[in-house]
C-alpha positions as CSV (number, residue, x, y, z in Angstrom):
1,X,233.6,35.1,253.6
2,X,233.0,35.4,249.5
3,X,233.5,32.5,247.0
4,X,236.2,33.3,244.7
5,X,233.8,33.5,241.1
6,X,235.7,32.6,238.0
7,X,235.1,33.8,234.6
8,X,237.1,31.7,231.9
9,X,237.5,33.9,228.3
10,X,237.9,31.0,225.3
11,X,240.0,32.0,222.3
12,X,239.9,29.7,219.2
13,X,241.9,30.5,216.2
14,X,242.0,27.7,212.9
15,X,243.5,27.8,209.5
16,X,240.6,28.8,207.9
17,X,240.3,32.0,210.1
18,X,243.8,32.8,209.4
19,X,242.8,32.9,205.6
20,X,239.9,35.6,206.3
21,X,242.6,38.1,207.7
22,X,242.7,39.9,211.5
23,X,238.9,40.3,212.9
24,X,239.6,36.5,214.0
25,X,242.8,37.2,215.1
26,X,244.0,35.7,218.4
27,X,244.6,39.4,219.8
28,X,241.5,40.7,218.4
29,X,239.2,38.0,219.8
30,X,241.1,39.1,223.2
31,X,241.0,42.9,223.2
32,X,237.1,42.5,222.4
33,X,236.7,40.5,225.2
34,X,238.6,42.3,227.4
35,X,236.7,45.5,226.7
36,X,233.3,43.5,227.1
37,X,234.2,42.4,230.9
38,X,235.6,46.1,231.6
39,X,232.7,47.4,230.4
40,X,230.2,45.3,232.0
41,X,229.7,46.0,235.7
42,X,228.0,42.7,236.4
43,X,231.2,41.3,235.8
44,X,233.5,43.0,238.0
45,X,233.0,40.6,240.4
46,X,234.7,37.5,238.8
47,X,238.3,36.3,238.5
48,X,239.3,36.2,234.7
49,X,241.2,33.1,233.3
50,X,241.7,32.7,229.7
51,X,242.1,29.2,227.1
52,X,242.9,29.4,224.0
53,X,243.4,26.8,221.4
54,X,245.7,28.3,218.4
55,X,245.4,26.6,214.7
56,X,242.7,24.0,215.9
57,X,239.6,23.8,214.1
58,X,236.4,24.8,215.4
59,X,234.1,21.6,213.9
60,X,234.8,18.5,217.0
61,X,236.1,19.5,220.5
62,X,239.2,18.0,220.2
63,X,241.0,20.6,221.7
64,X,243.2,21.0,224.3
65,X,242.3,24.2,225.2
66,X,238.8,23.4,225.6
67,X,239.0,20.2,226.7
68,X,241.0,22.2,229.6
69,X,238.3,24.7,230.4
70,X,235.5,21.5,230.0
71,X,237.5,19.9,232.9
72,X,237.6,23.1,234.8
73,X,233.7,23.5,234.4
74,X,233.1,19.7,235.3
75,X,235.0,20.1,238.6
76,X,232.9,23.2,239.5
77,X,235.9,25.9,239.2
78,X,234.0,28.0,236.0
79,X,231.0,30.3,236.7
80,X,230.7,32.2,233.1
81,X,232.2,31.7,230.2
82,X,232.4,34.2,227.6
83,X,233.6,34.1,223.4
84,X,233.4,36.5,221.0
85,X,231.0,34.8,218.7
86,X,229.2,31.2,219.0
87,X,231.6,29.5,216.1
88,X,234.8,30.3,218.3
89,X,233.1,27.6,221.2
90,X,232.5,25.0,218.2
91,X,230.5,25.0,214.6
92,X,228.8,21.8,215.1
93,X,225.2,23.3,215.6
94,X,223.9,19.6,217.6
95,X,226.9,19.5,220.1
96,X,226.5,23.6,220.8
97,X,223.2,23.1,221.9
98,X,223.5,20.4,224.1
99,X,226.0,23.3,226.2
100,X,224.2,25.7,225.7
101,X,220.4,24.3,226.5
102,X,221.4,20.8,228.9
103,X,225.3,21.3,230.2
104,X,225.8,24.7,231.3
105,X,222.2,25.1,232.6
106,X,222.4,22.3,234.7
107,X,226.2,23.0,235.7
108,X,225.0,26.7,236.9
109,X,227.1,28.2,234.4
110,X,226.8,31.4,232.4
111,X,227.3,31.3,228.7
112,X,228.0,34.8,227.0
113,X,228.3,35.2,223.3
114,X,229.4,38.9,222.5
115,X,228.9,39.8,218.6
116,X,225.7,37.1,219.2
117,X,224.5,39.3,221.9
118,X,223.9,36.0,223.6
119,X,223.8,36.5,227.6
120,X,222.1,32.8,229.3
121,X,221.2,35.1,232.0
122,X,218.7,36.2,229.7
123,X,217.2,32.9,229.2
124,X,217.1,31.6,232.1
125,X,215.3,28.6,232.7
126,X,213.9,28.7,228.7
127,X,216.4,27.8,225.4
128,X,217.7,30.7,223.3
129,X,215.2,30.8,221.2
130,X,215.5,29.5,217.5
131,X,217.6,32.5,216.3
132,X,220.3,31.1,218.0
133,X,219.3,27.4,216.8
134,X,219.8,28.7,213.3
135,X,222.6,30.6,214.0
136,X,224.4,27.3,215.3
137,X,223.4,25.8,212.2
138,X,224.2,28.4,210.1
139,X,228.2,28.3,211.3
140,X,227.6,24.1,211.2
141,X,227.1,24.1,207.5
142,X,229.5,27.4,206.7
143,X,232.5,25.5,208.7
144,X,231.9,22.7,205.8
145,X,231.3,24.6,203.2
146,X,234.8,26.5,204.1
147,X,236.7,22.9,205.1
148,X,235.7,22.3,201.5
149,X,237.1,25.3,199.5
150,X,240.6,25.1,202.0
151,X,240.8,21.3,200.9
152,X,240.7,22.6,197.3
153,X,243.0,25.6,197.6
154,X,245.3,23.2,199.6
155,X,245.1,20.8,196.6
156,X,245.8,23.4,194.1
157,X,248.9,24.4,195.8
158,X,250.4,20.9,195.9
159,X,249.7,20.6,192.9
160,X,251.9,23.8,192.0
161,X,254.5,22.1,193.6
162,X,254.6,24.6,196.6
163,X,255.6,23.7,199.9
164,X,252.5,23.7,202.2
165,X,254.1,22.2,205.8
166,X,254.8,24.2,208.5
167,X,258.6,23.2,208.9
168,X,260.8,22.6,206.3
169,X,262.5,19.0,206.3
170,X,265.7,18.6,207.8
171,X,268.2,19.6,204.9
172,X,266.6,22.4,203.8
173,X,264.9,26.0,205.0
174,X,261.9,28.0,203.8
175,X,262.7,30.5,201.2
176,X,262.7,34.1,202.7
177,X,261.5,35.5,199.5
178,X,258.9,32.8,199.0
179,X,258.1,31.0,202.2
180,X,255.9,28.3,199.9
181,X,259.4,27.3,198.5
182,X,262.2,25.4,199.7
183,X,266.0,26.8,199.9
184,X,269.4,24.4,200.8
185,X,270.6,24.4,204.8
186,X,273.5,23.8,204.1
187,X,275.4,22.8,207.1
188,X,272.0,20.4,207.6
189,X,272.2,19.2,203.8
190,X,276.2,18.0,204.4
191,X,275.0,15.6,207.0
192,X,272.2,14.3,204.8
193,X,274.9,14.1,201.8
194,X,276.6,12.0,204.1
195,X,274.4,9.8,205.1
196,X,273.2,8.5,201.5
197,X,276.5,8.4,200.8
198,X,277.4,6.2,204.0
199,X,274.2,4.4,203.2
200,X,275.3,3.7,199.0
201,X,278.3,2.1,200.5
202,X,276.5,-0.5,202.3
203,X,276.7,0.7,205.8
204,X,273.3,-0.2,207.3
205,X,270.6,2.1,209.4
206,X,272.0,0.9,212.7
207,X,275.6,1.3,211.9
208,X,275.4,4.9,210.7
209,X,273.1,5.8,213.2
210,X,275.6,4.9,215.4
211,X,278.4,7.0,213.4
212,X,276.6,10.2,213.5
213,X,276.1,9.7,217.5
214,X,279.7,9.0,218.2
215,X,280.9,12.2,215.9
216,X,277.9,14.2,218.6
217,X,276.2,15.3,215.3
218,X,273.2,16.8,216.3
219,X,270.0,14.9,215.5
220,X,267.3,16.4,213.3
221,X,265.4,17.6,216.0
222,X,268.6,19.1,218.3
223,X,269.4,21.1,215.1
224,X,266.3,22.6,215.1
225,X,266.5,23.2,218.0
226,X,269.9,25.1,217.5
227,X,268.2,27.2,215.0
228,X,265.5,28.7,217.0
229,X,262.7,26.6,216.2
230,X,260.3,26.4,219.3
231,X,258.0,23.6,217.6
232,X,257.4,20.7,220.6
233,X,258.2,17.2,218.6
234,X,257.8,13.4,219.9
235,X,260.9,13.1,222.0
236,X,261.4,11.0,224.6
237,X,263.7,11.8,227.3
238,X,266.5,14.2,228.1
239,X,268.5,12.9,225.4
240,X,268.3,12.6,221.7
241,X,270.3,10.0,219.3
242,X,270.3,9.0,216.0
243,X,268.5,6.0,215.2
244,X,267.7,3.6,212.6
245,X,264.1,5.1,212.0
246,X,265.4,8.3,211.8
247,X,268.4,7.3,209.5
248,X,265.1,5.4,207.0
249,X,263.3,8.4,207.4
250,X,265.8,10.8,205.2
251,X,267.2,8.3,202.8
252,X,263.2,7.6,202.1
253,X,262.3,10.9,201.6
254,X,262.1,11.5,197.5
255,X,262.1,15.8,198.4
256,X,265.9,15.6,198.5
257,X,266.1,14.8,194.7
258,X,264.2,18.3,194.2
259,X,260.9,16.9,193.5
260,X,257.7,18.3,196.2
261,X,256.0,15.2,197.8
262,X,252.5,15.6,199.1
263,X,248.9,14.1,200.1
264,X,250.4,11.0,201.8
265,X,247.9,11.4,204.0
266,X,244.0,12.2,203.8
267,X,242.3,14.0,207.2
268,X,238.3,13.4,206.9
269,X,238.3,17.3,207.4
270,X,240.3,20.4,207.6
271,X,241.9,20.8,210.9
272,X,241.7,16.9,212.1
273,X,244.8,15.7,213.9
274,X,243.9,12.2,212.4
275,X,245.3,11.4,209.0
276,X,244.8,7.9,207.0
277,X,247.4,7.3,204.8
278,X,246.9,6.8,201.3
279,X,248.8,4.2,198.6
280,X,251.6,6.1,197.1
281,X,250.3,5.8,193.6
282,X,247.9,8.7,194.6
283,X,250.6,11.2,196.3
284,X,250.6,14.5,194.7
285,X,254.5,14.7,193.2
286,X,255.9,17.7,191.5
287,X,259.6,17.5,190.0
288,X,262.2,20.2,190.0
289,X,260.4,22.8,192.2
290,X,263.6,23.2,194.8
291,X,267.0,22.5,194.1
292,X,268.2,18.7,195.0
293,X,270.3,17.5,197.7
294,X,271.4,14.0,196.4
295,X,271.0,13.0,192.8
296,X,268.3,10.8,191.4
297,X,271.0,8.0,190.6
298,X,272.4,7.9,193.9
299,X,268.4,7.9,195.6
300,X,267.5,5.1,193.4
301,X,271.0,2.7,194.1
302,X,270.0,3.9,197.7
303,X,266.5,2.4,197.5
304,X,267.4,-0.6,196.1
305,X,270.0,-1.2,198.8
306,X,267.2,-0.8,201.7
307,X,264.4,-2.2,199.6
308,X,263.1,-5.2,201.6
309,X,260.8,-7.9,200.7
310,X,257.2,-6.9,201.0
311,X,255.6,-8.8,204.2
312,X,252.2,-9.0,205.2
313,X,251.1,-8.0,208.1
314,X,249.3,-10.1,210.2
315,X,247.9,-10.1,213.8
316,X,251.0,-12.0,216.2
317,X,248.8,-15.3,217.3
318,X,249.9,-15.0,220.6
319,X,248.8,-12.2,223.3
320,X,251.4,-9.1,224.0
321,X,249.9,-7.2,227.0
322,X,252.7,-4.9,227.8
323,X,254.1,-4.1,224.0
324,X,254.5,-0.3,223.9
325,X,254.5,0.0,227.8
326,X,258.5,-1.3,228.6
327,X,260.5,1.2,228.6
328,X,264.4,1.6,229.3
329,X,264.9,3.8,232.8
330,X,267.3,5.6,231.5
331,X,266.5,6.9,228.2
332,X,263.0,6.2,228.6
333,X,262.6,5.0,225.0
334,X,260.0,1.9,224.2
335,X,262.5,-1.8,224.6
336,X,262.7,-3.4,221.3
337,X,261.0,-7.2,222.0
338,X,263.0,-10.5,220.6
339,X,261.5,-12.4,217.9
340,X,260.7,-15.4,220.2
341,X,258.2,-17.5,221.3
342,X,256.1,-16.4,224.3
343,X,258.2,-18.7,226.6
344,X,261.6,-17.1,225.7
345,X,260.6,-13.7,224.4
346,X,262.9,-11.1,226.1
347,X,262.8,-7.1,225.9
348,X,266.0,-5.3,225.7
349,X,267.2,-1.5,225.0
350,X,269.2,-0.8,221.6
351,X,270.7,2.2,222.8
352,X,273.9,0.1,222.9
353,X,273.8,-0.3,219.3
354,X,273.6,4.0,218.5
355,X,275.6,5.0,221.7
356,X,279.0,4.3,222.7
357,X,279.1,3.7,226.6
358,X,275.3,4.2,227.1
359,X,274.1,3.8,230.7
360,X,271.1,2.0,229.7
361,X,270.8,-1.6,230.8
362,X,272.1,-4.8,228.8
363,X,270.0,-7.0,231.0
364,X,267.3,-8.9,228.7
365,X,264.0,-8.8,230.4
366,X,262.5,-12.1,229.9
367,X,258.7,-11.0,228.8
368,X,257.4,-14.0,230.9
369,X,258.8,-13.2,234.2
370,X,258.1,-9.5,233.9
371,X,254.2,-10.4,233.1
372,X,254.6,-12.3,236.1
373,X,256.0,-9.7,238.0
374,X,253.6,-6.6,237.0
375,X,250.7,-9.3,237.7
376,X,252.2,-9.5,241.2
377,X,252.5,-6.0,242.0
378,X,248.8,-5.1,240.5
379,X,247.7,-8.0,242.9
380,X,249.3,-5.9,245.7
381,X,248.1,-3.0,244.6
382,X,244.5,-4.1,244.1
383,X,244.3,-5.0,247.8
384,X,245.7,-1.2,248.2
385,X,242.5,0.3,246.2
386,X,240.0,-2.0,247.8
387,X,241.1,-1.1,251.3
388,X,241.1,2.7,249.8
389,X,237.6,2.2,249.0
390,X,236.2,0.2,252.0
391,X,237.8,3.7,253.7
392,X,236.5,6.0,251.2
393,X,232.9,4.8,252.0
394,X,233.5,5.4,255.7
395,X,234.6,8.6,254.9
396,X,232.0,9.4,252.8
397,X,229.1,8.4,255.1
398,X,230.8,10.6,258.0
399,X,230.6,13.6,255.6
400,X,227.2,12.4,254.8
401,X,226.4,12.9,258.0
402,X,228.5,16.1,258.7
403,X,226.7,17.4,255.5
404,X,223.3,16.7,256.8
405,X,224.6,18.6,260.0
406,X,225.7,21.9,258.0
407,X,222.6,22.0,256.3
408,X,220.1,22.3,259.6
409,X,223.1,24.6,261.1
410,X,222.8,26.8,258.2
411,X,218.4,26.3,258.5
412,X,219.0,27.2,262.6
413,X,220.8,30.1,261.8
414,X,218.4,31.6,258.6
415,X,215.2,30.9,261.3
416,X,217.9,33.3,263.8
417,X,218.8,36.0,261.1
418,X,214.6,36.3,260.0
419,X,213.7,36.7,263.6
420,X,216.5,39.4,264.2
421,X,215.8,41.4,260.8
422,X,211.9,41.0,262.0
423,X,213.1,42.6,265.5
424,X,214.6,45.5,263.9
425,X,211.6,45.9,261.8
426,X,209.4,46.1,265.6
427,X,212.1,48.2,267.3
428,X,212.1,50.7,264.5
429,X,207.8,50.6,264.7
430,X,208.1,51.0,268.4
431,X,210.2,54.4,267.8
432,X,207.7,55.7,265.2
433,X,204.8,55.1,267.4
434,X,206.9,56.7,270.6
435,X,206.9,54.0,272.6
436,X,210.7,53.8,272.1
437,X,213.3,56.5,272.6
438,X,215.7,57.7,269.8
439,X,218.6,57.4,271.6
440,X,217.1,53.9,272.6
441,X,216.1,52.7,269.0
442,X,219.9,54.2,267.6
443,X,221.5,51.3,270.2
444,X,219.1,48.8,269.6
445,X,219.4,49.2,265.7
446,X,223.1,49.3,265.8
447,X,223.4,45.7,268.2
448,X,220.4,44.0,266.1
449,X,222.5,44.9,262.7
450,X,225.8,43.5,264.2
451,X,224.2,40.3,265.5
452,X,222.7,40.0,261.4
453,X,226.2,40.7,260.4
454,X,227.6,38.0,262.8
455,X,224.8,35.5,261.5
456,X,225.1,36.4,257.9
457,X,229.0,35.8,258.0
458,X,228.3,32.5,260.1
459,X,225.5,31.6,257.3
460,X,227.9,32.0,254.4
461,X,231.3,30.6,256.0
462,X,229.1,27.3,256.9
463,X,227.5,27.4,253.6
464,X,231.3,27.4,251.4
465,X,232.2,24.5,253.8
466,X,228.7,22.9,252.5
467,X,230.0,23.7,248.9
468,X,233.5,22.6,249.7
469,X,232.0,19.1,251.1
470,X,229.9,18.3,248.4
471,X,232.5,18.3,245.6
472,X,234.8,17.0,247.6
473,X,232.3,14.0,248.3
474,X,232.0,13.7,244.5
475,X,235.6,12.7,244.0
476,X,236.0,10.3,241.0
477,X,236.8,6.7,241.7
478,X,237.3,5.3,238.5
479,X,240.6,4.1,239.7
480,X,238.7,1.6,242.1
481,X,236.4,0.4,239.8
482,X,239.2,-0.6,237.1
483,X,241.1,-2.2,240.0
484,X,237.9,-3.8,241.2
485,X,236.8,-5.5,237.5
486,X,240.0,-7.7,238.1
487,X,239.5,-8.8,241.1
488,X,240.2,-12.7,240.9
489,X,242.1,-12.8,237.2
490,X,245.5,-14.7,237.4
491,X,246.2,-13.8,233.8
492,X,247.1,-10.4,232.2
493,X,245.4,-9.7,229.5
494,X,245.9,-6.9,227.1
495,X,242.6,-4.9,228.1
496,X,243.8,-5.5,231.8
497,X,247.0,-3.8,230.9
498,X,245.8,-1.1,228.9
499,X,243.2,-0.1,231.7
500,X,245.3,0.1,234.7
501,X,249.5,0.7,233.5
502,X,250.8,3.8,231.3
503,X,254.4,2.8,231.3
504,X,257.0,0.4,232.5
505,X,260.3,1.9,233.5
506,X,263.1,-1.2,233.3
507,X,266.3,0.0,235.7
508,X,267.7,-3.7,235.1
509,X,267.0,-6.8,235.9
510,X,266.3,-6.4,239.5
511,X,264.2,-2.8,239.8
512,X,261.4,-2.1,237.6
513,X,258.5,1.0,238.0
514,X,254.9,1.3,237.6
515,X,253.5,4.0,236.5
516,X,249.7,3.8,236.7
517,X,246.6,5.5,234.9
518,X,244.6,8.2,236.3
519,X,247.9,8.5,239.0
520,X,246.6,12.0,239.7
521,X,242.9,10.3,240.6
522,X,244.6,8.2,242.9
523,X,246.5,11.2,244.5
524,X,243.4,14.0,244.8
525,X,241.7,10.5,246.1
526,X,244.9,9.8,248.9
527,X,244.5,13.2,249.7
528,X,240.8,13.2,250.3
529,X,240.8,10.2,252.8
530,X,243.6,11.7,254.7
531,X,241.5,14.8,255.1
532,X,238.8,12.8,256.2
533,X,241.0,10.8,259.0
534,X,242.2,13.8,259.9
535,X,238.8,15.5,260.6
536,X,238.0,12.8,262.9
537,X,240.5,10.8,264.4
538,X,237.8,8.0,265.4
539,X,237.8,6.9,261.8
């Protein structure tokens, strides 16, 4: 019996690459690699898998992709991992060779670099010697150097007025002669007419939010949708309604007078997901580079109409654990929260206000009983977890002790398969020396090298169970311990909340749901423990 090896290909394609034209290409990094692994014999033996993180920039591993294949490799499911060149993997030089010299080595897994002629297997047990240290550098300081010159192209462009998103606001479409240029929708444009216009009249967010979702005019997002575009937004739910942030949203935006609007936010480098926005006095604003949707009259009587008093914000003095986590059952949308005082503050869902006959409840949640409530179930369910772990170390000693059991099986039957290669080695003596007959030494042979087959199947089948046992036995318990660092609190505090609950699911006054973190832990965990019953019914 073999263990399934896996070899994981990693593709990374950013921006920047995209600049220097094909040889970076998604398809070209995985037609080189392809042809690497076919040509490489030594290879042959492993299953391929492939991760790839498209437009992501190589400098912090904030990827999804490789944050994927990193989990794979933690859990022991990647043997080899090959890129086409060491900046594909990352370009910070420090956080490359802590993989390549302390991670993977330790993990057992191979590291191949193809154009870097880098093979671990060739270093095994040493570093990779300072050409690669200088080559990790090398791409380190290039990736900054080129972050750099995009930033300033990207700069230039804005401030040529072109258009430098990836979609084009609702309203309008990117030119077909000049993508960096934006053209009228106009069946999109009508409904953003209309809204200014509802909104110059005096109607407020709510009310023409509401308007648009009894007429079944699709959202900004269901349009797009209806156009082709494949791009995943921030939706919650099934459904999709107009709402007031949605309605604020258009009838902010200054682009539909015809002006370009851009830098309102700053990433501390190219490729960064993380944005900080910056005062409005410094966005980059070019008028009359696209023609205009509404006219500047009407988006200035618009503004004044919705302009609101500026407020500070300040910290609420009293403590909110579950903000952001109640959420309506039905639409699954965050509950708005009253404007109360701790004792009478209530959480309610405002689809009723945007949608005519909604099914979502018009129960008010009283934020005091509910903390009550959740406080109640994670009591219930902290007694759960510490029973789970009182098992789990009962289960875990047993395999302890069935590891320890494999082991000298595996030891008893190596001691059996060196005498019986040692008795072929005598039976084949005793033929050359003629104190054993050919026909004799043919049966011999041919029984000695089935019982070595036999053992050598018996060795390996014991040893993937030893394998099997041993990650198995590592199974993460963080669960537990975030359970266990509350045994004993009464109150709910916002840490305690954010540790243990994702989301709240309100079906009404009388059903709520849970959900926890790490639920798939908890399951893998479940699972585990009910293996470990079942392997001995004793326990």
């Amino acid at each position: 019996m073999s263990i399934k090896k896996i070899l994981a290909k990693y593709i990374r394609l950013s921006q920047e690459d995209e600049n220097e034209g094909e040889s970076n290409s998604i398809r070209n990094q995985r037609e080189l690699l392809n042809a690497f692994v076919e040509s490489s014999p030594d290879l042959s033996q492993y299953e391929v898998v492939e991760f790839c993180d498209d437009g992501y920039s190589g400098t912090n591993f904030d990827r999804p992709g490789v944050k994927a294949l990193l989990d794979e490799v933690r859990a022991g499911n990647i043997q080899c991992i090959i890129v086409k060149d060491l900046s594909r993997f990352g370009r910070n030089y420090i956080d490359i060779g802590d993989y390549l010299e302390q991670i993977f080595p330790f993990l057992g897994v191979r590291f191949i670099s193809v154009n870097d002629r880098f093979d671990s297997n060739d270093f095994d047990g040493t570093t990779g010697g300072l050409d690669v240290g200088f080559r990790n550098l090398i791409y380190s300081l290039y990736s900054k150097d080129l972050s750099q010159k995009v930033r300033s192209a990207k700069k230039t462009r804005m401030e040529k007025g072109e258009f430098i998103g990836s979609h084009a606001p609702y309203g309008y479409a990117k030119s077909s002669e000049n993508r960096k240029k934006l053209v009228i929708d106009e069946k999109a444009a009508a409904v953003v007419r209309r809204i200014f216009a509802m909104a110059d009249e005096g109607k407020n967010a709510v009310r023409i939010a509401a308007i648009l979702n009894a007429e079944n005019i699709p959202t900004p997002y269901g349009y797009k949708r209806l156009m082709g575009c494949d791009r995943k937004y921030n939706v919650v739910g099934n459904t999709n309604h107009w709402h007031n942030t949605t309605i604020l949203t258009i009838i902010r935006d200054e682009r539909y007078t015809g002006k370009m609007v851009n830098g309102k936010n700053r990433s501390p480098f190219v490729g960064s997901k993380h944005g900080k926005r910056i005062p409005k006095s410094e966005w980059i604003v070019v008028p009359n580079t696209h023609e205009a949707i509404v006219s500047e009259e009407l988006f200035a009587s618009v503004q004044e109409r919705f302009s609101a008093p500026t407020r500070i914000r300040t910290e609420p003095t009293e403590i909110r654990p579950l903000m952001g986590k109640v959420k309506c059952g039905v639409c699954r949308h965050v509950m708005r929260r009253s404007n109360s005082t701790p004792a009478t503050a209530y959480y309610f869902c405002e689809s009723h206000q945007y949608v005519a006959n909604s099914d979502c409840t018009k129960d008010r949640i009283s934020e005091s009983g509910l903390i009550q409530t959740v406080l109640s179930v994670i009591h219930t369910q902290m007694e759960v977890m510490l029973d789970m772990a009182r098992l789990l170390d009962r289960v875990k000693t047993q395999s302890h002790q069935d590891m320890t059991a494999l082991t000298e099986q595996i030891r008893q039957l190596q001691s059996i398969l060196s005498k019986l290669r040692a008795s072929k080695v005598k039976a084949y003596e005793k033929y050359k020396d003629g104190t054993l007959d050919r026909d004799s030494y043919i049966s011999r042979k041919a029984d000695i090298g089935k019982q070595i087959a036999e053992t050598e199947s018996q060795i390996v089948e014991l040893e993937t169970t030893l394998q099997s046992r041993y990650q198995e036995n590592g199974q993460p318990v963080s669960i537990i311990e975030s359970f266990k660092r509350y045994e004993g609190i009464t109150e709910l505090s916002k840490e305690m909340a954010d540790e243990l609950i994702d989301s709240i699911y309100i079906y009404g006054s009388e059903a709520i749901e849970i959900v926890w973190n790490h639920i798939d832990e908890y399951m893998r965990l479940v699972q585990y423990v009910k293996k470990g019953v079942c392997i001995d019914g004793n326990r």
